[in-house]
C-alpha positions as CSV (number, residue, x, y, z in Angstrom):
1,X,-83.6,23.2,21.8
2,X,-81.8,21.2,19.3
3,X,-84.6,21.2,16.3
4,X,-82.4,23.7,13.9
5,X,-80.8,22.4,11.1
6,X,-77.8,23.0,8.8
7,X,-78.5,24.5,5.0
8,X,-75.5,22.8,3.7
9,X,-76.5,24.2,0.1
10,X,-76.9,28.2,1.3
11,X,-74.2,29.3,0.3
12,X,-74.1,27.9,-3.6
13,X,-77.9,29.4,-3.3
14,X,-76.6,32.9,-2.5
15,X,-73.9,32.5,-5.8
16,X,-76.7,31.6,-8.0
17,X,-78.8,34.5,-6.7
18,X,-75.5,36.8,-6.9
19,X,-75.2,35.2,-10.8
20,X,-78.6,35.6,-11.5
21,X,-79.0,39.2,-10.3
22,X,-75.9,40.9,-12.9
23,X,-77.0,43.0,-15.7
24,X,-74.9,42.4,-18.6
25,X,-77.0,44.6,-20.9
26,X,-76.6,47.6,-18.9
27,X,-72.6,46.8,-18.5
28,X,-72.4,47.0,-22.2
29,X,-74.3,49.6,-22.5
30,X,-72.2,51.4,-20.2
31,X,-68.7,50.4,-21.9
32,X,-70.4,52.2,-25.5
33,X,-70.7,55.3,-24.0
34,X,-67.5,55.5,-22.4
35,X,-65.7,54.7,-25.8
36,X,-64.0,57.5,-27.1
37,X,-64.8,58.7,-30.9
38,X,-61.5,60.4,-31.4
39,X,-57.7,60.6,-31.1
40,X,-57.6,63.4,-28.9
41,X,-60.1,61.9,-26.4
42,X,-58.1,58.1,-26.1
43,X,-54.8,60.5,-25.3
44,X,-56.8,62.2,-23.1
45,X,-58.7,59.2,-21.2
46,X,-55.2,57.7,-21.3
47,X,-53.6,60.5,-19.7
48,X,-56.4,60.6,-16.8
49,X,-56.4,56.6,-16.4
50,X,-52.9,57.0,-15.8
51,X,-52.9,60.0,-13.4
52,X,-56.2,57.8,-11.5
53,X,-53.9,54.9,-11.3
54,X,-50.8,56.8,-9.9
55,X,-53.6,58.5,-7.4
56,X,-54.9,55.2,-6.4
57,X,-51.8,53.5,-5.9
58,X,-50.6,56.2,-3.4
59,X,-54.1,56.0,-1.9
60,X,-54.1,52.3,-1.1
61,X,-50.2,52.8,-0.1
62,X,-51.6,55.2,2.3
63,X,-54.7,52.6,3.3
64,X,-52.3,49.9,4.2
65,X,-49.7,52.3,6.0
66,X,-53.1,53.0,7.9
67,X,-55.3,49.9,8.3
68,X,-51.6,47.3,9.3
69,X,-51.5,47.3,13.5
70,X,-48.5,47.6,14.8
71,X,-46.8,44.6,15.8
72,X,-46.3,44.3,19.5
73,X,-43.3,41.6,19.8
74,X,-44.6,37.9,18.9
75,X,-48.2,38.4,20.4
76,X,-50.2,36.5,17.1
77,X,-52.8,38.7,14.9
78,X,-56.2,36.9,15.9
79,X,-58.0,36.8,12.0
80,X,-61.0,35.0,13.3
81,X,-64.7,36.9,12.8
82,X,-66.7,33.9,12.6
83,X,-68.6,33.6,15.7
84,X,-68.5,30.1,17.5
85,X,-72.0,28.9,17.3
86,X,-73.3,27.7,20.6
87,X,-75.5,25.2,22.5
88,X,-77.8,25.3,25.6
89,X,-77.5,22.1,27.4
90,X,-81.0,20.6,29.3
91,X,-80.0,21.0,33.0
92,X,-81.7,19.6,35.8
93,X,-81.6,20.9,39.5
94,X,-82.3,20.2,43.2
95,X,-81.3,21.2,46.4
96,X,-80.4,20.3,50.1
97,X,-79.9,22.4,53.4
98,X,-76.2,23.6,52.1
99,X,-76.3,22.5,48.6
100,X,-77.2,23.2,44.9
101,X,-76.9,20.2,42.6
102,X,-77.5,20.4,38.7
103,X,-77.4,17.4,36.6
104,X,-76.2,18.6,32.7
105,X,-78.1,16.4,30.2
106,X,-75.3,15.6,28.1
107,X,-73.1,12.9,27.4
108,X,-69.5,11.9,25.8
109,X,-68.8,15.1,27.2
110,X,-64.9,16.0,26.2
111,X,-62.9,19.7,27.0
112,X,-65.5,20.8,29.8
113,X,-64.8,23.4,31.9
114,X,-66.6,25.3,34.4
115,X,-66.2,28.8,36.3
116,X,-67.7,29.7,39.0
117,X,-68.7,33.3,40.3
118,X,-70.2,34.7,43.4
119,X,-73.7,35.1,42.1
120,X,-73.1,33.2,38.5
121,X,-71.8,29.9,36.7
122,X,-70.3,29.2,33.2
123,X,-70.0,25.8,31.9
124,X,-68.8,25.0,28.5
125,X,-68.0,21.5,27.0
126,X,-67.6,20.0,23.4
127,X,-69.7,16.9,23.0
128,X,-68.3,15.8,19.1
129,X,-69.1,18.4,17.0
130,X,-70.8,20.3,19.4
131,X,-70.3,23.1,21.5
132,X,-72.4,23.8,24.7
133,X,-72.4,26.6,26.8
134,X,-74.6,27.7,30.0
135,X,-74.1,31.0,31.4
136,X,-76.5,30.8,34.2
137,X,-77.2,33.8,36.4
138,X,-77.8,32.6,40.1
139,X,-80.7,33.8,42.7
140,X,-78.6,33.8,45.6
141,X,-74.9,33.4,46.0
142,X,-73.0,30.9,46.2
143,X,-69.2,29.8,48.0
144,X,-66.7,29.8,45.1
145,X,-64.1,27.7,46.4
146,X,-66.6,24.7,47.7
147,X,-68.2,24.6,44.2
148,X,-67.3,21.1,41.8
149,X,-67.9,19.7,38.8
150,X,-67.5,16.1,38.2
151,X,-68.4,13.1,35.5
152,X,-70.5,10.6,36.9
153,X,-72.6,8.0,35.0
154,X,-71.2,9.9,31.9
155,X,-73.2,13.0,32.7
156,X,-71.5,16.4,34.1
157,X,-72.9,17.4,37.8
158,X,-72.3,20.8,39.0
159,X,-72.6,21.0,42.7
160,X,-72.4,24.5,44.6
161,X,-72.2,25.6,48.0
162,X,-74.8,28.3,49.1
163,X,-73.3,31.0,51.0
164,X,-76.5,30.4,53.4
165,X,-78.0,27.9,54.5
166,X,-81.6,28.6,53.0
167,X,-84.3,27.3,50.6
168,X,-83.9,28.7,47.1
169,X,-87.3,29.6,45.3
170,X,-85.5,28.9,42.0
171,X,-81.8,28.4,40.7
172,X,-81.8,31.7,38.1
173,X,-83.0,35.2,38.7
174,X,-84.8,35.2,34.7
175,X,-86.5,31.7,33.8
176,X,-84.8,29.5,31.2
177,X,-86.6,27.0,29.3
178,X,-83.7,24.7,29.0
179,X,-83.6,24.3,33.1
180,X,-85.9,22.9,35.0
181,X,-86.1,21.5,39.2
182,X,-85.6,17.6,38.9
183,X,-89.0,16.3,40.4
184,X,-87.0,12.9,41.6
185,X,-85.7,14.7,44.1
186,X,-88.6,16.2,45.4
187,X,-89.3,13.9,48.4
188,X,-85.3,14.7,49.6
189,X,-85.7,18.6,49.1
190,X,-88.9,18.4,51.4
191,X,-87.4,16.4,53.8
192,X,-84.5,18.5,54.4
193,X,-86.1,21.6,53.5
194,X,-86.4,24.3,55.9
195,X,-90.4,24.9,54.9
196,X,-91.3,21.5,55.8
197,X,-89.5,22.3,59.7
198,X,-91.5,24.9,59.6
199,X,-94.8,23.4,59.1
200,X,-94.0,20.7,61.5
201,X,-93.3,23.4,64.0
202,X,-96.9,25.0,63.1
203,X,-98.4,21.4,63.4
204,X,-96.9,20.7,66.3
205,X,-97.9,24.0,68.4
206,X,-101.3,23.3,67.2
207,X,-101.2,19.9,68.8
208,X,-100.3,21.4,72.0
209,X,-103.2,24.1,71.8
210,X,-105.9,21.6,71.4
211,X,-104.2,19.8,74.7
212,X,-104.8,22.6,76.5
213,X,-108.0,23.7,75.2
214,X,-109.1,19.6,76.3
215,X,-107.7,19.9,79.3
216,X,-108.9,23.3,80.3
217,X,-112.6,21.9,79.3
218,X,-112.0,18.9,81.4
219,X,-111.3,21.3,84.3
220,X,-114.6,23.0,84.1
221,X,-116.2,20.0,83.5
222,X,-115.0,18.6,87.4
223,X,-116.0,21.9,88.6
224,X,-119.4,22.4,87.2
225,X,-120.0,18.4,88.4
226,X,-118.7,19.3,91.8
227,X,-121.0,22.0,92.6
């Protein structure tokens, strides 16, 4: 929704917490009691310092023989664990008789890109320091190949082709609160919407009823006058 905000000072907080939390009293405490009183016991910590070291060493030998992949010709080593933080642009949506249009609210959009998917669409795009990304799951499906995505008035528009040519209830089978229908659009989408044939149809056939139903009355009207 855009309201977060960066902490640039959270990680000198956690360092003065990490400072703050040491316990120099107890690590003093703990190098007295380790102190040997005699000659015999240095030679002997010596001794077992030495054979822990010569153990360790081996050990972390061992580790690293272990824990190194092996390198599969020139393919690089990929020593990113940072996950790429992410956000959900505002999208606006309508639709005709063989088409889905979504308006992205973004701008100075730069490095978009956009895949489409029988049932789903992914659209990614840096905007400065920003990073966007929609993974919307569709209601119905869609044509792959006749699917677009251009830049017009400095705004990406995603247009996709419906597989059939039907009214969608909605563009996503679970509700997002960053997409919405675009109510300026309304007037077209009812226009060329199959519902509204429909109720014209309905409309219509009840026109012709009460014709009939007038005329038949007319009829008995005559008849009743004429006898």
């Amino acid at each position: 929704m855009g309201m977060g905000i960066d902490n640039s000072e959270h990680i000198e907080q956690l360092k003065k917490l990490y400072k703050g939390a040491e316990m120099p009293a107890f690590e003093e405490s703990l190098s007295q009691t380790l102190t040997p009183s005699s000659a015999e016991d240095v030679a002997c910590l010596h001794s077992t310092e030495s054979g822990r070291g010569a153990d360790s060493e081996t050990n972390s030998e061992n580790q690293k023989h272990e824990t190194l992949p092996e390198n599969t010709g020139d393919a690089p080593i990929n020593k990113t664990t940072k996950p790429l933080k992410s956000f959900h642009p505002q999208i606006k949506w309508f639709q005709k008789d063989d088409v889905v249009v979504l308006k992205i609210r973004i701008r100075n959009v730069k490095d978009y890109k956009c895949n489409y998917f029988r049932d789903r669409v992914i659209f990614s795009a840096w905007v400065g320091e920003k990073f966007y990304l929609a993974d919307m799951e569709l209601q119905a499906n869609i044509i792959q190949d006749d699917c677009k995505c251009i830049i017009k008035n400095d705004e990406p528009i995603i247009t996709l082709a419906k597989e059939r040519r039907e009214s969608w209830c909605s563009l996503l089978k679970q509700r997002n609160p960053n997409v919405a229908f675009d109510f300026d659009h309304w007037e077209e989408c009812e226009e060329e919407s199959h519902f509204s044939k429909v109720v014209n149809s309905k409309s219509l056939s009840c026109k012709v009823a009460e014709v009939i139903e007038n005329s038949d009355q007319t009829s008995e009207d005559d008849e009743t006058e004429s006898e």
